[in-house]
C-alpha positions as CSV (number, residue, x, y, z in Angstrom):
1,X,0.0,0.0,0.0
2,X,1.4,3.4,-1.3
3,X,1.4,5.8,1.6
4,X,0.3,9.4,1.3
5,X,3.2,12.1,1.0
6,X,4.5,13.5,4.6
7,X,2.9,17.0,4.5
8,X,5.1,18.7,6.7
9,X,8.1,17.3,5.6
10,X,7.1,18.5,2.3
11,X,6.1,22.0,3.6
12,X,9.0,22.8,5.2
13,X,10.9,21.6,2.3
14,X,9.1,24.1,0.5
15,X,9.6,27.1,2.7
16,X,13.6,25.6,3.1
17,X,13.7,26.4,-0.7
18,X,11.9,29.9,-0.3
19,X,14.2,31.3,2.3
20,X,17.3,30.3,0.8
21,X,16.0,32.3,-2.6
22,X,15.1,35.4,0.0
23,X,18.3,35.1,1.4
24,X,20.6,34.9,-1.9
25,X,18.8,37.2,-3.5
26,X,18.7,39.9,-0.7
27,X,22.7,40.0,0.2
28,X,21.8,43.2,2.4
29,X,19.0,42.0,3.9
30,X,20.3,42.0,7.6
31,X,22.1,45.8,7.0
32,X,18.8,47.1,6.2
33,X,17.5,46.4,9.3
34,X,20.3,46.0,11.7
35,X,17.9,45.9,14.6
36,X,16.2,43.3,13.6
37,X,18.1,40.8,12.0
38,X,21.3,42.1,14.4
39,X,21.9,38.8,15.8
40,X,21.8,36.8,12.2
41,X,24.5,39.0,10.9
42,X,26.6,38.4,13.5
43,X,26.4,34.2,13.1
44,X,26.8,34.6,9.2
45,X,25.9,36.2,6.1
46,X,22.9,35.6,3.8
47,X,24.5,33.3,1.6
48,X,25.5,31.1,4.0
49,X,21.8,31.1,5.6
50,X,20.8,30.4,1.9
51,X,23.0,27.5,1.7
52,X,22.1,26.1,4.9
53,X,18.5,26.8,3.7
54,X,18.9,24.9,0.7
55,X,20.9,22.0,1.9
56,X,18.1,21.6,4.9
57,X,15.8,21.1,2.1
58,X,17.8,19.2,-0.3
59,X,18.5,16.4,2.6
60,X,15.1,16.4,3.1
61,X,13.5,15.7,-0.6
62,X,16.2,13.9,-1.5
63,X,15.5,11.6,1.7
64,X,12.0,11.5,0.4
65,X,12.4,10.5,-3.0
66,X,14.9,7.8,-1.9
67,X,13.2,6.8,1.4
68,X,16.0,7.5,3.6
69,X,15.2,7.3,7.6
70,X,18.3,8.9,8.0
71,X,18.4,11.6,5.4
72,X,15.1,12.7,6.7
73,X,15.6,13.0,10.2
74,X,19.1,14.9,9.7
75,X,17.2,17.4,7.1
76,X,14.4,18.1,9.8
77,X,17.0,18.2,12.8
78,X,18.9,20.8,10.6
79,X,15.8,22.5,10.0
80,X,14.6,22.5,13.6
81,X,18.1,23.9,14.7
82,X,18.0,26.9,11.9
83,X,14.5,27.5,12.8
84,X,15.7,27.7,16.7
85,X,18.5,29.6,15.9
86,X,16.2,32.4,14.1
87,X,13.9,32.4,16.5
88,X,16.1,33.1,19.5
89,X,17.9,36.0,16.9
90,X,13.8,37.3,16.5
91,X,13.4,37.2,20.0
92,X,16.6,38.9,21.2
93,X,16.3,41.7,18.9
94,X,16.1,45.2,19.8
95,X,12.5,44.5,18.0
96,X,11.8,41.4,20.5
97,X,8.1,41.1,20.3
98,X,7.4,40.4,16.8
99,X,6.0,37.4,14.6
100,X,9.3,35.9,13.3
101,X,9.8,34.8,16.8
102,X,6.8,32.9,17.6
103,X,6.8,31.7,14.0
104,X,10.0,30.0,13.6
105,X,10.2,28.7,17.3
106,X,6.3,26.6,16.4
107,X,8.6,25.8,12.8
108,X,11.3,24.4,14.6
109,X,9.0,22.6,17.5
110,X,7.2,21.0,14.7
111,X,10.5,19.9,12.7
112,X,11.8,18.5,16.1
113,X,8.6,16.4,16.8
114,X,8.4,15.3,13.1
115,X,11.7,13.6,13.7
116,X,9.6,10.8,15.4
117,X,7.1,10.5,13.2
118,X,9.4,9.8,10.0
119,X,7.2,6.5,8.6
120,X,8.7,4.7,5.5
121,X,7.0,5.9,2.3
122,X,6.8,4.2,-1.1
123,X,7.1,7.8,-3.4
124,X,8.5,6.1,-6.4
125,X,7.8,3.0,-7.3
């Protein structure tokens, strides 16, 4: 029996792919506003958010496509930890109540749980 694709898994695939473009394609992103993304630009530059971005993902679909246990989990662990690592920057900020905070800490919760819940799936047959 062919089981249904893991939603989530795909979702935050999805939204891995879409930050790394918003990253590489916004190199002064974090200059522009310092007090927010203050913290970020301290750990690293955009492009090397993108890349984490887009490997996070990568792991992920390619764990998908190949059913990998391992590939899987290390693509959502990577997630949960960029996810955790942008929220705490959100939340430290000199602009510490916003969305991005809450956002990305639920995001990287959810990644984290996932990890348990990575079931063998039969995408190509």
């Amino acid at each position: 029996m062919k089981r249904s694709i893991p939603y989530f898994e795909a979702l935050v695939s999805i939204l891995s792919y879409y930050l790394a473009m918003v990253c590489m394609f916004n190199n002064d992103m974090f200059q522009q506003l310092p007090e927010l993304y203050g913290t970020l630009s301290q750990l690293g530059s955009e492009t090397l958010f993108a890349l984490i971005f887009f490997s996070a993902a990568t792991i992920k679909v390619i764990g998908l496509v190949i059913n990998s246990y391992v590939m899987r989990k290390f693509g959502l662990g990577l997630s949960a930890l960029i996810y955790l690592i942008i929220a705490v920057s959100y939340a430290t900020s000199e602009m510490s109540l916003n969305w991005g905070a809450g956002i990305f800490f639920l995001l990287s919760a959810f990644s984290l749980l996932n990890i348990f819940e990575v079931r063998h799936t039969k995408l190509m047959e």
